[in-house]
PLY file of the C-alpha trace (Angstrom):
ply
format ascii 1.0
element vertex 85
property float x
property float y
property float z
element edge 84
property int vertex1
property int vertex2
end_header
-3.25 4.89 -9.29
0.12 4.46 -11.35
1.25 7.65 -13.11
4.58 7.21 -15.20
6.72 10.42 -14.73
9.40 9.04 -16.92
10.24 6.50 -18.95
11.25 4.59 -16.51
10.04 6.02 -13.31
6.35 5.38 -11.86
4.81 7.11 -8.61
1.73 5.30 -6.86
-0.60 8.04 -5.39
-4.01 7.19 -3.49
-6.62 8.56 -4.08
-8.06 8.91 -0.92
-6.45 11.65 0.02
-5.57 14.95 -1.67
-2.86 15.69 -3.04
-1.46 18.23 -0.36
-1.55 15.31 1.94
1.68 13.18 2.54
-0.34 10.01 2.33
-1.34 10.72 -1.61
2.39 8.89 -2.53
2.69 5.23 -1.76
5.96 4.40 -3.67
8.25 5.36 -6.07
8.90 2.83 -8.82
12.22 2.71 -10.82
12.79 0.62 -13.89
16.26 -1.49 -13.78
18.36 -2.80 -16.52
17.67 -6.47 -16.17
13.57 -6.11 -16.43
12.56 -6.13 -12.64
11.16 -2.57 -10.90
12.50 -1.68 -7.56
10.14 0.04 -5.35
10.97 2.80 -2.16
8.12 2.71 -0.50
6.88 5.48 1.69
4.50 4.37 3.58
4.89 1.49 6.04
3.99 -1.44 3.69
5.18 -4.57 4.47
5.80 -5.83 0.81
9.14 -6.74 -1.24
11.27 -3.77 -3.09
11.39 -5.97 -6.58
8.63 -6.81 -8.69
8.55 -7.79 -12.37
6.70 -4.99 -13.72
5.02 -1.51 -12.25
1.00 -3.25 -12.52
2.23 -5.57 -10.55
2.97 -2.99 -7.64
-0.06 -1.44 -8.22
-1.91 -4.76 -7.77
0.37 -5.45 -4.47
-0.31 -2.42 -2.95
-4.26 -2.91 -4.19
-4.51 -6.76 -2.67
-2.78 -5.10 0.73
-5.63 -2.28 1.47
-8.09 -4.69 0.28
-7.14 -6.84 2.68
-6.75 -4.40 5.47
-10.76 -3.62 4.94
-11.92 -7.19 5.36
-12.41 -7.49 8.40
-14.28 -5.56 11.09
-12.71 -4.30 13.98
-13.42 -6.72 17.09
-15.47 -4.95 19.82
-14.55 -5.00 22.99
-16.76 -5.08 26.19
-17.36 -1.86 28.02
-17.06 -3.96 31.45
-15.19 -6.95 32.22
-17.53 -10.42 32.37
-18.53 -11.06 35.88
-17.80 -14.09 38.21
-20.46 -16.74 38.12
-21.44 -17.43 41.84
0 1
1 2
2 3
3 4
4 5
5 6
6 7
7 8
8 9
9 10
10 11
11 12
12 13
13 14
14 15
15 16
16 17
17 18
18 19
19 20
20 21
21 22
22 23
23 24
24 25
25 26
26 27
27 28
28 29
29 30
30 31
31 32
32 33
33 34
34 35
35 36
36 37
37 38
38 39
39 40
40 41
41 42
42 43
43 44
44 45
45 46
46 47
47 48
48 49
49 50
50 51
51 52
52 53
53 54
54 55
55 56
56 57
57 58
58 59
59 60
60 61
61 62
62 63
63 64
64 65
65 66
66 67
67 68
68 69
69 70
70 71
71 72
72 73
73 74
74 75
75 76
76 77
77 78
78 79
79 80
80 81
81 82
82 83
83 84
């Protein structure tokens, strides 16, 4: 979710967790002069600090968890295969 705390100043919480929980902020968002947003990001997201607006952020950071769902985690055997003979 974005939710503008200033004019120019945007926080990115998740839902997912509560809002006690360190993991509710994603990123801070800060307007600049020449119409990019720079983004300090505090989680470990590995996506650019500029952006041309604060949607497209949100839609960043949306595409990334998206992304980190699509796939299911590979299983792996409980013994190793065995030797044909």
């Amino acid at each position: 979710m974005l939710h503008r705390i200033t004019p120019s100043e945007w926080v990115i919480n998740d839902l997912r967790y509560p809002q006690n929980d360190p993991r509710h902020v994603v990123a801070c968002v800060y307007e600049l002069a020449d119409t990019e947003v720079e983004v300090t990001w505090l989680r470990d997201l590995p996506l650019a600090i500029r952006y041309g607006t604060a949607f497209e952020v949100l839609e960043e950071v949306e595409r990334m968890q998206g992304a980190s769902r699509a796939t299911r985690p590979i299983a792996i055997p409980s013994r190793p295969p065995q030797l044909a003979t």
